[in-house]
VOKOL-207831 format. One record per residue (C-alpha): x, y, z; residue in three letters; chain. Coordinates in Angstrom, 3 decimals. Last residue first. Example, Ala and Ser with C-alpha at 12.3 -4.5 7.8 and 13.67 -1.06 7.14 Angstrom:
BEGIN
xx,yy,zz,resn,chain
13.670,-1.060,7.140,SER,A
12.300,-4.500,7.800,ALA,A
//
This chain:
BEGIN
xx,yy,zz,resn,chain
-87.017,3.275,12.758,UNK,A
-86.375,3.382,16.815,UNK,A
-83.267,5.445,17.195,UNK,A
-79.710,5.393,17.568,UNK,A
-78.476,8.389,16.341,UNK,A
-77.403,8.703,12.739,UNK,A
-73.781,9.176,12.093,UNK,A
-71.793,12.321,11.454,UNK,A
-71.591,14.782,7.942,UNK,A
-74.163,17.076,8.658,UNK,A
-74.080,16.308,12.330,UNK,A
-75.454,14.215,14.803,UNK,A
-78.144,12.585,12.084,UNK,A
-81.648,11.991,12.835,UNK,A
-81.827,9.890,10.070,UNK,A
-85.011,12.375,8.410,UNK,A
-88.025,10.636,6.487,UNK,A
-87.617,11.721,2.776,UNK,A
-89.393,13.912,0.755,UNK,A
-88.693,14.937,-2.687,UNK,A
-91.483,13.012,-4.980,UNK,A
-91.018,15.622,-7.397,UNK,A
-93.613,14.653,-9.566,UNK,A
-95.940,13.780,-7.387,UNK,A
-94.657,16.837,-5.353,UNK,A
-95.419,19.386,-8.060,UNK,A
-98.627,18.686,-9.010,UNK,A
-99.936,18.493,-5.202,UNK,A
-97.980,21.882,-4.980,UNK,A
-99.928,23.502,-7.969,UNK,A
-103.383,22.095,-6.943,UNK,A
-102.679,23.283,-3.582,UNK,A
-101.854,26.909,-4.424,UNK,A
-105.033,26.569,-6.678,UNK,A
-107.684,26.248,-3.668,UNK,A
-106.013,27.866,-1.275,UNK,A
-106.382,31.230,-3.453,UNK,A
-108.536,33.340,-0.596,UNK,A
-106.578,36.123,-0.665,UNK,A
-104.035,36.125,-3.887,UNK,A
-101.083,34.375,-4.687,UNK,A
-97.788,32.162,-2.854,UNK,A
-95.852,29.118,-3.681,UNK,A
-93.124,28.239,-1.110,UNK,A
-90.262,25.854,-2.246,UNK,A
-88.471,23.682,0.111,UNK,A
-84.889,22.683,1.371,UNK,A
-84.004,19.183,3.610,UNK,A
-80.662,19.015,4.948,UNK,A
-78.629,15.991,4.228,UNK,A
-75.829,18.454,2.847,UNK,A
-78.588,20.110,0.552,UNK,A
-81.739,18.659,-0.162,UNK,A
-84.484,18.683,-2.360,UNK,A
-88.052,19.642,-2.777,UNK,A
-89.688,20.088,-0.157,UNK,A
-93.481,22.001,-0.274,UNK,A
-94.196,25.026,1.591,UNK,A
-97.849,26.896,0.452,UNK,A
-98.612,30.381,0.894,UNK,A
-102.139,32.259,1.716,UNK,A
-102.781,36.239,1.946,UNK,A
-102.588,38.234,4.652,UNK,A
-100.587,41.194,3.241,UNK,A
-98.363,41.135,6.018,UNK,A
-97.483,37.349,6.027,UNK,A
-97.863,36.786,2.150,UNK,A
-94.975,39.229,1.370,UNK,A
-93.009,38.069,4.604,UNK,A
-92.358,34.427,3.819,UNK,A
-89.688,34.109,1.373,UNK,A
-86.834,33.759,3.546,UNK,A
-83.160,34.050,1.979,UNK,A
-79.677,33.080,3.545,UNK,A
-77.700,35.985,3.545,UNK,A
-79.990,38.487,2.853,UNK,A
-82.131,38.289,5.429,UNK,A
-85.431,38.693,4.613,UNK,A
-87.331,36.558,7.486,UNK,A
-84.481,36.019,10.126,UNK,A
-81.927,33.764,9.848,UNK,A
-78.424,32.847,11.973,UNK,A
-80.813,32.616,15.161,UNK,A
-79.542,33.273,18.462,UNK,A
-75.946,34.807,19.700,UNK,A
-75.808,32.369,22.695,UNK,A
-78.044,30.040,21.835,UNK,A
-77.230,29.028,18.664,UNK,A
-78.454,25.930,16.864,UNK,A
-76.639,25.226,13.641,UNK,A
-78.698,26.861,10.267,UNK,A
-80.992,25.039,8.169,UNK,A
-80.788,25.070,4.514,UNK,A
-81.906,28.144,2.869,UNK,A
-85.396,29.445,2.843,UNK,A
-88.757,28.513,1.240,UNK,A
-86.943,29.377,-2.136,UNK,A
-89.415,31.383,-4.502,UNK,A
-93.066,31.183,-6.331,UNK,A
-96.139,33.564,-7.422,UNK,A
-98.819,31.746,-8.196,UNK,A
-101.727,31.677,-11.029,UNK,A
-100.093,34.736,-13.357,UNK,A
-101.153,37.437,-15.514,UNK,A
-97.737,39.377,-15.844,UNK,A
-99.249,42.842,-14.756,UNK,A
-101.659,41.216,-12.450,UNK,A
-100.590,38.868,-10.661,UNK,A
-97.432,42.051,-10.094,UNK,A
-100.158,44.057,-8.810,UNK,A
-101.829,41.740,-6.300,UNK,A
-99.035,40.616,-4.507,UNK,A
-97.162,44.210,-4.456,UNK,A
-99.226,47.346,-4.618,UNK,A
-102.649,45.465,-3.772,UNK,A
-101.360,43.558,-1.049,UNK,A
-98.011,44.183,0.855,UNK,A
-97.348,47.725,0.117,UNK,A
-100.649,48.317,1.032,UNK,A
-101.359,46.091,3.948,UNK,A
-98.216,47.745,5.109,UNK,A
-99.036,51.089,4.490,UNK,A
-102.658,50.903,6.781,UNK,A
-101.074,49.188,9.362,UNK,A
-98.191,51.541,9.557,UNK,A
-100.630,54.501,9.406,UNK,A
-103.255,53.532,11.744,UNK,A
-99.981,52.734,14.210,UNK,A
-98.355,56.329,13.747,UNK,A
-101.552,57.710,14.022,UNK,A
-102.252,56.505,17.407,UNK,A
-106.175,54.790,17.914,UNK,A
-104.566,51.062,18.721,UNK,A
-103.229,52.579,21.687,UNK,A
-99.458,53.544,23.348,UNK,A
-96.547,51.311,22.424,UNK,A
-94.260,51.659,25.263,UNK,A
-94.923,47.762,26.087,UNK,A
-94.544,46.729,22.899,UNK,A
-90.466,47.992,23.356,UNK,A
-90.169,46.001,26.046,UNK,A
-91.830,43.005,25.006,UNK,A
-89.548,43.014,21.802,UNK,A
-86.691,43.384,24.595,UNK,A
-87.109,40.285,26.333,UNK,A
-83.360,38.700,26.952,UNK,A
-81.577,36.374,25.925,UNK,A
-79.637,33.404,26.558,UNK,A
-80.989,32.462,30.441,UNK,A
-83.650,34.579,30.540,UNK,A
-86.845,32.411,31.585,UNK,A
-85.578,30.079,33.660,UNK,A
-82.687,31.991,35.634,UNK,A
-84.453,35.360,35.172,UNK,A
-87.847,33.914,37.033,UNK,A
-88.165,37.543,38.640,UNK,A
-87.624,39.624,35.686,UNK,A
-89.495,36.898,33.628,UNK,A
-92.564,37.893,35.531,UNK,A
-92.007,41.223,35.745,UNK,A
-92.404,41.098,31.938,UNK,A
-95.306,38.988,31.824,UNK,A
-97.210,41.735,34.456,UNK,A
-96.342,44.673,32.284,UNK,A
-97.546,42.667,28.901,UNK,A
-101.047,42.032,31.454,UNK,A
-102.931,39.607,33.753,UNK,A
-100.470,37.478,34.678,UNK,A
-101.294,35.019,37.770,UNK,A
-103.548,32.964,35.673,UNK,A
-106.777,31.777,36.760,UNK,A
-108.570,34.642,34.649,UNK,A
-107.559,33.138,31.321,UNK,A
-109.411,35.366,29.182,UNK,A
-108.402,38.283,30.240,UNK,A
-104.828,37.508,29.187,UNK,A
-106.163,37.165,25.370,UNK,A
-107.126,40.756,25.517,UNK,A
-103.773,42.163,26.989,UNK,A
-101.666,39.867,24.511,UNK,A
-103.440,41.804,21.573,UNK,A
-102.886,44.942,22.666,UNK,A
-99.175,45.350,23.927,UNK,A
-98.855,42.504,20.797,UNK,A
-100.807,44.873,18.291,UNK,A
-98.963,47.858,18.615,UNK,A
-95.159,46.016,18.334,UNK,A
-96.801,43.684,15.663,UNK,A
-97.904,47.033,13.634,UNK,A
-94.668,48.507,13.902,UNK,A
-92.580,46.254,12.834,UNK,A
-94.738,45.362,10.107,UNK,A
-94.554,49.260,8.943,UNK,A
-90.784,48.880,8.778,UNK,A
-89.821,45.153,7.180,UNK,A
-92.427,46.285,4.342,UNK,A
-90.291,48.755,1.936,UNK,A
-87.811,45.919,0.202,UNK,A
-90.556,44.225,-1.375,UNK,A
-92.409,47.206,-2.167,UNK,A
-93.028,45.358,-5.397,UNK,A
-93.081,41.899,-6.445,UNK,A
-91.018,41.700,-9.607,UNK,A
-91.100,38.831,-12.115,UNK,A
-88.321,36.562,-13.175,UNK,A
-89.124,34.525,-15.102,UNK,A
-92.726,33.655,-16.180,UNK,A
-92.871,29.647,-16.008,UNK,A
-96.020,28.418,-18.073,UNK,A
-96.227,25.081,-16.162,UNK,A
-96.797,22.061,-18.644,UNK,A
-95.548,19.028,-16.322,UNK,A
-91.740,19.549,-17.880,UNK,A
-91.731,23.037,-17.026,UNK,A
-92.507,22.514,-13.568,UNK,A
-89.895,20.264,-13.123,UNK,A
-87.547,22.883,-14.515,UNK,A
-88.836,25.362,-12.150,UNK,A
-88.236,22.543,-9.495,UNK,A
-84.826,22.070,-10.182,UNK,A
-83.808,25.642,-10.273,UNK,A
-85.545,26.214,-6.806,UNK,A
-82.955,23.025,-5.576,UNK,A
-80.070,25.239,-7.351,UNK,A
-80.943,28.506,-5.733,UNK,A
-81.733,26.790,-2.275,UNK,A
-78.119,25.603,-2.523,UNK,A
-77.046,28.381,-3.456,UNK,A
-78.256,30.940,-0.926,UNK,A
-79.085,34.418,-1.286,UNK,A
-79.878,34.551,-5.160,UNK,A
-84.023,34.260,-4.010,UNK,A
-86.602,36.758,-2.977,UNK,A
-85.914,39.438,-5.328,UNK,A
-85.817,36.245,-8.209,UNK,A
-89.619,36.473,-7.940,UNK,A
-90.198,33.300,-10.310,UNK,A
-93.805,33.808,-12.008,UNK,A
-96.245,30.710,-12.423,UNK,A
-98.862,30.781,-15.024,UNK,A
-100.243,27.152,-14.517,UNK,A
-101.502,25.592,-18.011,UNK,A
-100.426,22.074,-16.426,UNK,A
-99.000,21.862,-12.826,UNK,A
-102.035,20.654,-11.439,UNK,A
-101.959,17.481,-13.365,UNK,A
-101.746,15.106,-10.406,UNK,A
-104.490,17.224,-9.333,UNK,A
-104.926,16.869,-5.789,UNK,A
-107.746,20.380,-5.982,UNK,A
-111.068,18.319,-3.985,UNK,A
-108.716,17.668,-1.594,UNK,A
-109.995,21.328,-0.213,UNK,A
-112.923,20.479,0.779,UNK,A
-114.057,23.922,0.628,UNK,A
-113.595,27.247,2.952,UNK,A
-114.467,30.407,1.087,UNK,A
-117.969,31.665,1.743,UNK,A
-117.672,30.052,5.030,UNK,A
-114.517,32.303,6.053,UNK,A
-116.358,35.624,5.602,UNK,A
-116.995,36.463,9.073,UNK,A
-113.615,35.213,9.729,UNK,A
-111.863,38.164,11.001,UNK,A
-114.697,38.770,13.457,UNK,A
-113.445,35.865,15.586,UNK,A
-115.543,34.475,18.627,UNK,A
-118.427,34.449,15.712,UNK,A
-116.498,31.363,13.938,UNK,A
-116.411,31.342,10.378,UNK,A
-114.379,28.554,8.579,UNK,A
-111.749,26.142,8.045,UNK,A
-110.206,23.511,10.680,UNK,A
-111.384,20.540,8.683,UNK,A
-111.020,21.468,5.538,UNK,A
-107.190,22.416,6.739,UNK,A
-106.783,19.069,7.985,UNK,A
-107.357,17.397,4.490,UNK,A
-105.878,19.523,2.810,UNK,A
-102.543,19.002,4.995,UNK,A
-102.844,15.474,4.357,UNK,A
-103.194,15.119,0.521,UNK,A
-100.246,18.340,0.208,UNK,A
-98.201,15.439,2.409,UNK,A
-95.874,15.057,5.321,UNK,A
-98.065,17.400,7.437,UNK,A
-98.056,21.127,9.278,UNK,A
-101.690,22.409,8.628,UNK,A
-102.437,26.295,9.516,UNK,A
-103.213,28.986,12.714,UNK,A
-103.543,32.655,11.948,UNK,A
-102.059,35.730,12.942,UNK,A
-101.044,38.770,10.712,UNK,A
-103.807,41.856,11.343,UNK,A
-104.776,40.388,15.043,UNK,A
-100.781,40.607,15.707,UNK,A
-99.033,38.445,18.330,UNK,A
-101.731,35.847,19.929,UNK,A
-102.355,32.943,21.919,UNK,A
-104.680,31.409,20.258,UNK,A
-108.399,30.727,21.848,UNK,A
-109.968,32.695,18.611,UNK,A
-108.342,32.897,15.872,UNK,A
-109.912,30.938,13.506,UNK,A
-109.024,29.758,10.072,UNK,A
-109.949,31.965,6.693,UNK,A
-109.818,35.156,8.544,UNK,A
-105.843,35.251,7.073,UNK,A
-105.254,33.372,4.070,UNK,A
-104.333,30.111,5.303,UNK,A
-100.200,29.349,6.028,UNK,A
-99.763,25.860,4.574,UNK,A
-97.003,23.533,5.812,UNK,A
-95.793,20.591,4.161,UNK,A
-92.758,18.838,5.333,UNK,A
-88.683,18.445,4.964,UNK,A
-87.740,19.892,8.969,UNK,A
-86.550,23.191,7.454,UNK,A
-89.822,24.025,5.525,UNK,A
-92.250,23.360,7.612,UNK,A
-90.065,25.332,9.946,UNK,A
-90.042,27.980,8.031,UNK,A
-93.216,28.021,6.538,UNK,A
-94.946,27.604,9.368,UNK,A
-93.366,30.482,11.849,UNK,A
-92.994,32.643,8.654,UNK,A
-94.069,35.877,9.578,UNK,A
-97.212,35.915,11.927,UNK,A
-97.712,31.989,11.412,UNK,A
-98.987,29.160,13.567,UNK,A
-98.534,25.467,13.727,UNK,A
-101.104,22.565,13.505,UNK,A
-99.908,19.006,13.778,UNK,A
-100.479,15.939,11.226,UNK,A
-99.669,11.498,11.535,UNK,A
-98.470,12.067,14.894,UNK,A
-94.887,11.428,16.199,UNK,A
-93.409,10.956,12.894,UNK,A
-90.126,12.664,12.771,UNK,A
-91.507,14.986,10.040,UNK,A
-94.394,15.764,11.971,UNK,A
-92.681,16.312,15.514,UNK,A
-90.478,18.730,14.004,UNK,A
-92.594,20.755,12.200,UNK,A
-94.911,21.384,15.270,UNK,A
-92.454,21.408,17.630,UNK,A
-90.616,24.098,15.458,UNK,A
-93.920,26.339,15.262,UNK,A
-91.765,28.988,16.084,UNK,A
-89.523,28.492,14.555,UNK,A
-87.220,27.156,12.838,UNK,A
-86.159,23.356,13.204,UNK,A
-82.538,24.250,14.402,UNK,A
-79.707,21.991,13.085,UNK,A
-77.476,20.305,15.864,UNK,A
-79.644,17.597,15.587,UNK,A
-79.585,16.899,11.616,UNK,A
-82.871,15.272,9.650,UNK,A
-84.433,15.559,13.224,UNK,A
-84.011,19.422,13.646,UNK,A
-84.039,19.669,17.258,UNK,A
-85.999,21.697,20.274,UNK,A
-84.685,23.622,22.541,UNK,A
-86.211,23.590,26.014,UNK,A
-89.861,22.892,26.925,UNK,A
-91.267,25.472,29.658,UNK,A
-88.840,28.086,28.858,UNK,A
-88.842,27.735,25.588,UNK,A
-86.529,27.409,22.876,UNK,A
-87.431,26.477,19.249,UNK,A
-86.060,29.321,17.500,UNK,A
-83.266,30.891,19.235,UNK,A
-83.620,34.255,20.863,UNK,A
-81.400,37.663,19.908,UNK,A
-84.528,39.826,18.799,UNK,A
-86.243,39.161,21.754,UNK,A
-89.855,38.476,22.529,UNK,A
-92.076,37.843,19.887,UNK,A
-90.737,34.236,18.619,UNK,A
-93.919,32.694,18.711,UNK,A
-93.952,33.187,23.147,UNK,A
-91.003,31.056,23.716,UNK,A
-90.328,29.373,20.137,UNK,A
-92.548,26.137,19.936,UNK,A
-92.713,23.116,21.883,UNK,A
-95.548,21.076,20.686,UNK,A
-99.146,19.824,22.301,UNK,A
-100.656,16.706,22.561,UNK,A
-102.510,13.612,21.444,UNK,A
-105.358,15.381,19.677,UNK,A
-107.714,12.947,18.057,UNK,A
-109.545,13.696,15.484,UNK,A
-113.219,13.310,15.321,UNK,A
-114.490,15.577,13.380,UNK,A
-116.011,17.491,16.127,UNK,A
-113.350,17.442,18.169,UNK,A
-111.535,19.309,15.254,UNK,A
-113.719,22.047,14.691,UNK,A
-113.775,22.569,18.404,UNK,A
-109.918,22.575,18.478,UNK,A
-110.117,25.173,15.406,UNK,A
-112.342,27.621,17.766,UNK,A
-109.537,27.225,20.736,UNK,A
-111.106,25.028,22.983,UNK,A
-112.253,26.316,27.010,UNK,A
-111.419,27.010,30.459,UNK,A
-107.538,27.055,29.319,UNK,A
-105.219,25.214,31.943,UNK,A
-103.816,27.035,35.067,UNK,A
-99.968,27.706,36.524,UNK,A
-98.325,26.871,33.363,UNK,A
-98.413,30.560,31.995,UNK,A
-95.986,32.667,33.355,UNK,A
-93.728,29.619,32.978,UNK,A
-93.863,30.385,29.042,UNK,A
-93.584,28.247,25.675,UNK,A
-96.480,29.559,24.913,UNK,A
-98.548,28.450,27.664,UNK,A
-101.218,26.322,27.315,UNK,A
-101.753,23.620,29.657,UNK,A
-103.257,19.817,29.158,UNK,A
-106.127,19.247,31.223,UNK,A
-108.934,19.669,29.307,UNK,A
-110.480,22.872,27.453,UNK,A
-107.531,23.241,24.975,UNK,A
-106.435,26.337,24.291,UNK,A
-103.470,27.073,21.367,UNK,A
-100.543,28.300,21.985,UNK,A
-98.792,24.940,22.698,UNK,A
-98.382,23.877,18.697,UNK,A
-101.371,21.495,18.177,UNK,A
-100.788,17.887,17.776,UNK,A
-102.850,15.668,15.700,UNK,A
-103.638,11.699,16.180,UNK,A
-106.197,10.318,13.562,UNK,A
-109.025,8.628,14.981,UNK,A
-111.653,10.735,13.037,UNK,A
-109.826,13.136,10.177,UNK,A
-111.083,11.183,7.067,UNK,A
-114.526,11.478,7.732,UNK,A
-116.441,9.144,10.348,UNK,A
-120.020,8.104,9.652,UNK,A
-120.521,7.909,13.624,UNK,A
-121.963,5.130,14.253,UNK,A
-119.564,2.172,13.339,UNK,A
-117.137,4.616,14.861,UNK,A
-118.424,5.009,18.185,UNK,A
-116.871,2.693,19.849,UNK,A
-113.150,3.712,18.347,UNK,A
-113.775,7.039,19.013,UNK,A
-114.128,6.100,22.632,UNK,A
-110.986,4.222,22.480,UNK,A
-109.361,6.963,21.384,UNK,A
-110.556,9.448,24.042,UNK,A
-109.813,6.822,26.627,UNK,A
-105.785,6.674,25.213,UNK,A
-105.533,10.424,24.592,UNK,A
-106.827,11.572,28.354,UNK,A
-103.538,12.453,29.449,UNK,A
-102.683,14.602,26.471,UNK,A
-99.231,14.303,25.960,UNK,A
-96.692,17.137,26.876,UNK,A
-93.937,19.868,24.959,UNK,A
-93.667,17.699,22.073,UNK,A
-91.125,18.539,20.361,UNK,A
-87.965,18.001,22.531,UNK,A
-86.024,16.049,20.147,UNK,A
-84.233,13.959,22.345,UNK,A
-82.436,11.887,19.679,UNK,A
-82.531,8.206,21.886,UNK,A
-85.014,9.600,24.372,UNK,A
-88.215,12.294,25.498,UNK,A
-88.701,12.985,21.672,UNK,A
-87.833,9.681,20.416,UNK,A
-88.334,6.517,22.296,UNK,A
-90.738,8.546,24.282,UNK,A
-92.774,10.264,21.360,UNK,A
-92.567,6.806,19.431,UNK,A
-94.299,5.177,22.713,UNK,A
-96.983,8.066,22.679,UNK,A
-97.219,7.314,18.742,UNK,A
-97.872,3.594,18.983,UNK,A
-100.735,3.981,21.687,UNK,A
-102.254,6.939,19.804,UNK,A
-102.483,4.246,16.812,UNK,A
-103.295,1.164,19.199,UNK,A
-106.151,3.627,20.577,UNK,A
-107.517,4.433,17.029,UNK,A
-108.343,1.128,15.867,UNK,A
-105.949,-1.036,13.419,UNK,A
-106.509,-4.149,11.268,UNK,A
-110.360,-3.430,11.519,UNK,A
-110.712,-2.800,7.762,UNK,A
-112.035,0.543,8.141,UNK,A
-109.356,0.975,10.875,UNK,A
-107.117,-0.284,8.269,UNK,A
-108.062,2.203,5.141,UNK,A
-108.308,5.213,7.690,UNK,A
-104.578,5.382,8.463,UNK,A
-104.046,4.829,4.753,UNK,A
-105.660,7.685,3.907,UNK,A
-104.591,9.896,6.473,UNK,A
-100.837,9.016,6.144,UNK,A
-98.705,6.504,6.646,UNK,A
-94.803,7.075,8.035,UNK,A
-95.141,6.667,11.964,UNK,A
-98.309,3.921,11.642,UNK,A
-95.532,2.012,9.699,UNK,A
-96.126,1.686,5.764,UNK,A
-99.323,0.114,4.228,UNK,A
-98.677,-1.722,1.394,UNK,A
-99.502,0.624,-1.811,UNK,A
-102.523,2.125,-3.371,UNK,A
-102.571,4.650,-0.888,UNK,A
-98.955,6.515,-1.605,UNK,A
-99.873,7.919,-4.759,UNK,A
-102.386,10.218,-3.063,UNK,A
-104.851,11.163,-6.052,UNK,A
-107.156,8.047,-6.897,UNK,A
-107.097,7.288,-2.944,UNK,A
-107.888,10.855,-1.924,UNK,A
-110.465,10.774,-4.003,UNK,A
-111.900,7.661,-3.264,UNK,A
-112.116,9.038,0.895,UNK,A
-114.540,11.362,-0.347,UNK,A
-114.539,14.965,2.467,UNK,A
-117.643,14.565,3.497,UNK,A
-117.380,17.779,6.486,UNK,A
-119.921,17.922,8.874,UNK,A
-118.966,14.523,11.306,UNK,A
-122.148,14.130,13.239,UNK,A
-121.699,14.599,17.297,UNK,A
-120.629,12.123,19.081,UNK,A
-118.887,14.020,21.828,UNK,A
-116.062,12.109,23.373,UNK,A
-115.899,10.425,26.416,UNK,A
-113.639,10.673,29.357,UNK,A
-113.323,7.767,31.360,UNK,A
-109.258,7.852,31.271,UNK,A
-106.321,5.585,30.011,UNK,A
-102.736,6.709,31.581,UNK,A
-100.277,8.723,29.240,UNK,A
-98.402,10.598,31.540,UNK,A
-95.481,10.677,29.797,UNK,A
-95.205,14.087,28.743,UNK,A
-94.296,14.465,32.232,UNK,A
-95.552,18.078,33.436,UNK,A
-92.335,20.757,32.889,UNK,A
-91.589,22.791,35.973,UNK,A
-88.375,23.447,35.034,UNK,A
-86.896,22.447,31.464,UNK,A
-83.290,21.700,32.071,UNK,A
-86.047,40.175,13.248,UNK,A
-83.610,42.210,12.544,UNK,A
-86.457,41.653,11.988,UNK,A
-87.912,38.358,13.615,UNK,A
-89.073,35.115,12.328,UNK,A
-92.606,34.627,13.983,UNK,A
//
């Protein structure tokens, strides 16, 4: 969540990596997404296979078909990157723990794989931002203390999903304390439980938040994908700030359920990878109804294989409108947005400039609002479900940090909880109005409307500006909307409706991204655009891990 405005103690080793006896369920693999696709489409396959770090799904897959790599040696390669990396040298602080089951797990994929009719997903490592459940024993806690004293009793409903394709999940990612929801003063990244994490293209650079682990251990490559989460820009942002990929679903599309939550009518989970091939990939896999979340009763209707849209073409015969209210903040996103409209342009994209999205300047209010409302109830439902905690409510969270001041407060303080707190029911006017005027404003009188009036595919804008020096003791220098340095996620975030991150330059050895955004349930043509765009654009680059803007790289393993 970006907000309006918006030591680690008790940490378990993220090293403890020893093999286990668990076995994995081998259940059939129910999503065929075609491997040749994927290889006609992703430019990369065709060519010598790059280090485990740096390769993607395709070309993961290509050698354990071949038998030149297995699915333990890859999770073994990535928990040693994690401590050269995360835990040394740069000390990132992404990955908030290992799974200590993730070498046994992997080797019992890789005994059943001549069985199992594996789709692209099985073997490959993914890491899940740490507020989502996992059934095992790895913790889930938001970032918090309040939370590390019991594990989940069961999956999340997108951790099912991806069991039973056979991924792999090595771990989960630091993340901003609680998805950035409670103070208005915090730094993205920071948690109590994990520390700050850093931008690896510059350390003193903050990845965003809140799913900075997420976007930080991706474009670092410490798994091969991750999944972050978004109220209001918590994967575009940092997808978007650490060089990568990130997709934020239409909302009801991905489930819920087993998340830690912020707002029922803005949550949802989405793919964080180095590539539009990759993050289709994992969002076919996580897609789709699940009855432990009503939102997605109509999820099934809509979720695809989505790699079915890499066009290399998908640029051509686009209508794609510039909404200029959402950039002119920050030049050097301005120029890099410049670039790609004139990329676009030369692949056949009808560019419609500018257009205006409106209500635009009318939505930071009612969201505010709603999250405020929803959080008091939200949090209080997804508390019950964890009965081994010692927290069973907002009030009991906030004594909590009260008491564990030192660990928990040390820059700022927790006045978003506060202020949910005095929030009274879902049934007050004031909240039934808000909710109702923001999906408004948001959807059919903005998104919708101008798609309409100037007949486009997409609507499109700077990601954000470059990223901005780590601050704990005044917090974040950008918050979704500020005018200084731009944010383009909020439209899409209250009205519920998909948006798409894709790099496309840099500034100052910082990476800067696009974000493409349209109507509910557009995934499909969002990712044909992007997947046009970056083969053409070919703008990523794997980060240096640099001191400062203009220092030296830290020593690192490549």
């Amino acid at each position: 969540m970006l907000r309006q405005r918006d030591t680690m103690p008790h940490r378990r080793s993220p090293l403890h990596t020893e093999p286990s006896e668990a076995a994995v369920k081998r259940s059939p693999v129910h999503l065929a997404l075609l491997v040749t696709v994927l290889l006609a489409g992703h430019a990369l396959a065709a060519q010598p296979g790059p280090p485990p770090a740096w390769a993607s799904i395709v070309q993961l897959q290509q050698q354990m078909d071949t038998g030149t790599l297995d699915s333990r040696t890859l999770a073994r390669q990535f928990l040693d990157r994690i401590a050269q990396i995360d835990q040394a040298g740069p000390t990132l602080r992404a990955v908030i723990e290992t799974n200590p089951d993730a070498l046994g797990l992997a080797a019992a994929l890789d005994a059943g794989r001549a069985k199992a009719k594996p789709g692209p997903l099985y073997g490959i490592p993914v890491l899940l931002k740490d507020n989502i459940d996992t059934g095992d024993r790895m913790l889930t806690t938001a970032g918090s203390l309040a939370l590390a004293s019991a594990p989940a009793a069961r999956d999340a409903g997108l951790v099912e999903r991806l069991r039973k394709a056979g991924a792999l999940v090595l771990g989960k990612t630091n993340l901003s304390e609680w998805a950035n929801f409670r103070s208005s003063h915090a730094s993205s990244g920071w948690s109590g439980r994990g520390g700050q994490t850093k931008n690896p293209y510059v350390l003193d650079r903050n990845p965003c938040g809140s799913s900075a682990g997420s976007g930080a251990a991706v474009a670092a490559g410490l798994a091969t994908v991750a999944i972050g989460t978004e109220t209001d820009g918590s994967i575009i942002c940092p997808a978007a700030s650490n060089g990568i990929v990130g997709i934020k679903p239409t909302l009801g599309l991905v489930s819920r359920s087993g998340i830690v939550p912020i707002s029922h009518s803005q949550d949802t989970a989405g793919p964080m990878a180095r590539s539009v091939a990759d993050a289709a990939a994992l969002l076919s896999v996580i897609a789709g109804s699940d009855p432990r979340d009503p939102a997605t009763a109509d999820a099934d209707r809509h979720a695809t294989d989505y790699t079915r849209f890499l066009d290399p073409d998908g640029l051509k015969g686009k209508r794609i409108g510039v909404v200029r209210q959402l950039a002119g903040a920050e030049p050097n996103a301005d120029r890099v947005l410049g670039q790609a409209i004139a990329l676009m342009k030369a692949q056949g994209a009808i560019i419609v400039d500018p257009v205006t999205v409106p209500h635009l300047s009318e939505l930071g209010g009612p969201e505010m609002t709603v999250l405020l409302y929803e959080f008091k109830h939200d949090i209080n439902a997804y508390l019950a479900t964890r009965p081994k905690l010692e927290v069973r409510t907002l009030a009991d969270l906030i004594a909590f940090d009260k008491a564990h001041a030192a660990q928990e407060m040390p820059w700022f303080g927790q006045e978003l909880f506060e202020q949910a707190q005095a929030k009274g029911p879902l049934t007050d006017k004031k909240y039934t109005d808000a909710q109702a005027k923001a999906k408004r404003l948001a959807g059919a009188g903005g998104i919708d409307a101008a798609l309409a009036q100037y007949h486009l595919d997409a609507l499109l804008a700077p990601s954000w500006g470059p990223a901005f020096v780590t601050d704990p003791v005044l917090g974040d220098h950008i918050v979704s909307g500020d005018p200084t340095v731009g944010g383009a996620s909020q439209p899409a975030a209250v009205a519920g409706y998909p948006s798409i991150t894709v790099p496309a330059g840099f500034a100052h050895n910082l990476p800067i991204g696009i974000v493409l955004f349209g109507a509910k349930w557009s995934e499909p043509k969002l990712i044909s655009i992007a997947y046009g765009f970056e083969q053409h654009a070919r703008a990523w680059q794997p980060p240096r891990f640099l001191d400062t803007v203009a220092g030296k790289p830290v020593a690192t393993a490549p």
